[in-house]
N, C-alpha and C positions, 0 to 999 in steps of 0.2 A: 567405413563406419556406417553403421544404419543411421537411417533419421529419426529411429526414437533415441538411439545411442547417445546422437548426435546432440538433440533437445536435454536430453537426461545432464549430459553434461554441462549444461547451460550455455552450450558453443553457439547455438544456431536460434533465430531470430523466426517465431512462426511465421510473417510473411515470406521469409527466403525460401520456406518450404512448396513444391510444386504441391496438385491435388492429390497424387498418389500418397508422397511423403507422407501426407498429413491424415490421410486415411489410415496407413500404417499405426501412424503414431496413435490415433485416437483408438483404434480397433484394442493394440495393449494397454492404454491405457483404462479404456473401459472393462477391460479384466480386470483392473486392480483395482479402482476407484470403489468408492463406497457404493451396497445396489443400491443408494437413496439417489444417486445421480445420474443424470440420463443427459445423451448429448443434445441438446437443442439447437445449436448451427454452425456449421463450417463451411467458413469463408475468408472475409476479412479478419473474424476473430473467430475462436473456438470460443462457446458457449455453452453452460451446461446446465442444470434443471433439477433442482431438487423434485422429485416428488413429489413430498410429504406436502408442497409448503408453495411450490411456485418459486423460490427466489431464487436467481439465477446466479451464478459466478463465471469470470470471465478466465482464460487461461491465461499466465505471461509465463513465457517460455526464459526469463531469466536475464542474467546477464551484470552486466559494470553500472551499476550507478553510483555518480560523484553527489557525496551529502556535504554540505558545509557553504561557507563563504568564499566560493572563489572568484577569482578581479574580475572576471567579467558580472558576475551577478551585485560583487558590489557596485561595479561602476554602474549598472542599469538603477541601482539604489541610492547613488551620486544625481544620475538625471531627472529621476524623482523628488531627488530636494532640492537641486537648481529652479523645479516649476511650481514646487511647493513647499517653501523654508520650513513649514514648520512637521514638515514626514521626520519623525524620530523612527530610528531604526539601529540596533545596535548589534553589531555584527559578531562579537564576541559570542553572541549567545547562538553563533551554528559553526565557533571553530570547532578543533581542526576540520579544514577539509581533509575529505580521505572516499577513496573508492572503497568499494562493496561488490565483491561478485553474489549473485545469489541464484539459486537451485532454482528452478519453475515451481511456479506454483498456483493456489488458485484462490482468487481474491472474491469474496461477495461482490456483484457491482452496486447494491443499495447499500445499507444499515438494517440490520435487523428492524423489523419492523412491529410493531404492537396496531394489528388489526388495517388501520390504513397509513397510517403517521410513524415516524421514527421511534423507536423506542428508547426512552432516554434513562440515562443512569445518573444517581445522583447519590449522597451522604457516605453509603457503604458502598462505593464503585468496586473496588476491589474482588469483594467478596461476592456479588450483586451478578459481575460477569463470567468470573470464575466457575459459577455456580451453574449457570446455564450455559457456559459454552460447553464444558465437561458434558451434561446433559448433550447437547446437541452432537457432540463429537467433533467440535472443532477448537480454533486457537485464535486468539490474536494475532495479526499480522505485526509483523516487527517493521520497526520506523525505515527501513531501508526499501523492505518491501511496499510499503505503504507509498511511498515519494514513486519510487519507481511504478507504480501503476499510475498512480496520477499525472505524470507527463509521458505517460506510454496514449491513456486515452484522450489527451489536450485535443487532438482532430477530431472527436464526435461529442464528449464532455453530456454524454444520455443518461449516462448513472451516475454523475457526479456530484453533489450537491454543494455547491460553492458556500466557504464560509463557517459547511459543521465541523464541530469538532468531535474529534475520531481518537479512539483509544488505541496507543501502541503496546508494544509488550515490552520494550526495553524500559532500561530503571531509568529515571531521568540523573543526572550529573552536571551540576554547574559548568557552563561551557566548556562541557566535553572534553577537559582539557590530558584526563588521565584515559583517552579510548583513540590516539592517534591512530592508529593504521589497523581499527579492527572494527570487525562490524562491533556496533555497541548491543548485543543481545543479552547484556549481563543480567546479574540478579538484582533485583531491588526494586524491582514494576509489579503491576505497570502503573506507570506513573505522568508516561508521557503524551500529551495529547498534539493533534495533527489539524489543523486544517490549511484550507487556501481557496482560492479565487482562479477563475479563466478569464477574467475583466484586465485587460492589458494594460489600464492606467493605476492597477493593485499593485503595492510588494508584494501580497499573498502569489503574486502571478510570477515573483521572479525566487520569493524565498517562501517556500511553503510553513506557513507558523507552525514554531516547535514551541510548547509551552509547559509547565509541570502542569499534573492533575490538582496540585492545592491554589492553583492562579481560576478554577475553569470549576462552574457550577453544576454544569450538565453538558453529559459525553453521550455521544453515543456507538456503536462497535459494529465494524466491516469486519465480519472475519475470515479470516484464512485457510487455508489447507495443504499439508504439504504433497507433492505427488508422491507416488511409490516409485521406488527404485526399477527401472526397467531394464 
């Protein structure tokens, strides 16, 4: 199997890739990508370069992420309120655990930006991002893909910004209790918002906050892209 094959299928992990593989992979992929995209570096990460605009996105090559509450993250949530009684945290609200395979793809590393600062959305979210991601030609990253970037880049955390909160495209659902064993991509979003922390004495560090959009005043949107089929 070739190594774009290989990536396509969300088998293989872009570090596992040698320099050639990953020249491979980039060369069709840069056939297919939008022209507003240019490769800006390969290395440690594939990194690519709107044009239009400067804003960069990062490539993740896919793979299994576990979303939910499981004993090890709650126990790290147990330790947390052994050294601080009064850490509420209710775990209900990230059952069921369940795995996620997902397709690569390509994540903004900022938030859309207005001029130099985050660009925030508020009253009409809804309609407000809809409006301009269509416009721009992109999507929402869905909550699986979202988590999965963020503890993909926990080792550099350069385009992360601890804390905002970030719009998903799944519909939110009371602790998820009707989405056991599926990615939750359903209809009824987006509704769900994301943030977390790199600060190791945070639950944001161990459970990345899942919250609805009617709990959260101002959001603002990383978005995604999905790759083409190679």
């Amino acid at each position: 199997m070739s190594p774009a094959a290989t990536l396509g299928a969300g088998l293989v992990r872009w570090p596992a890739l040698d320099e050639q593989a990953r020249r491979v992979l980039l060369d069709q992929l840069l056939e297919r990508l939008p022209p507003w995209l240019e490769l800006a570096e390969v290395g440690v990460h594939a990194r690519f370069r709107d044009t239009r605009s400067s804003e960069t996105w990062r490539l993740f090559t896919g793979g299994k992420v576990t979303l939910g509450a499981t004993p090890e993250r709650i126990a790290a949530v147990e330790a947390f309120q052994e050294r601080d009684p009064l850490t509420l945290f209710d775990p209900t609200a990230y059952w069921p655990v369940r795995d996620v395979t997902l397709s690569p793809f390509l994540l903004m590393e900022s938030p859309i930006a207005l001029e130099d600062a985050p660009r925030f959305f508020f009253k009409h979210v809804a309609k407000e991002q809809a409006d301009l991601l269509a416009e721009r030609g992109q999507r929402l990253p869905t909550e699986a893909e979202w988590e999965f970037a963020w503890w993909s880049v926990q080792a550099w955390r350069e385009h992360w910004d601890p804390g905002a909160s970030e719009l998903c495209a799944d519909g939110w659902r009371p602790h998820l209790l009707e989405l056991a064993a599926v990615d939750p991509s359903i209809p009824g979003g987006p509704e769900v918002v994301r943030s977390a922390s790199f600060d190791g004495r945070s639950l944001e560090s161990v459970f990345p906050t899942r919250l609805p959009l009617s709990l959260v005043r101002l959001v603002t949107i990383r978005p995604a892209l999905d790759l083409p089929a190679l």
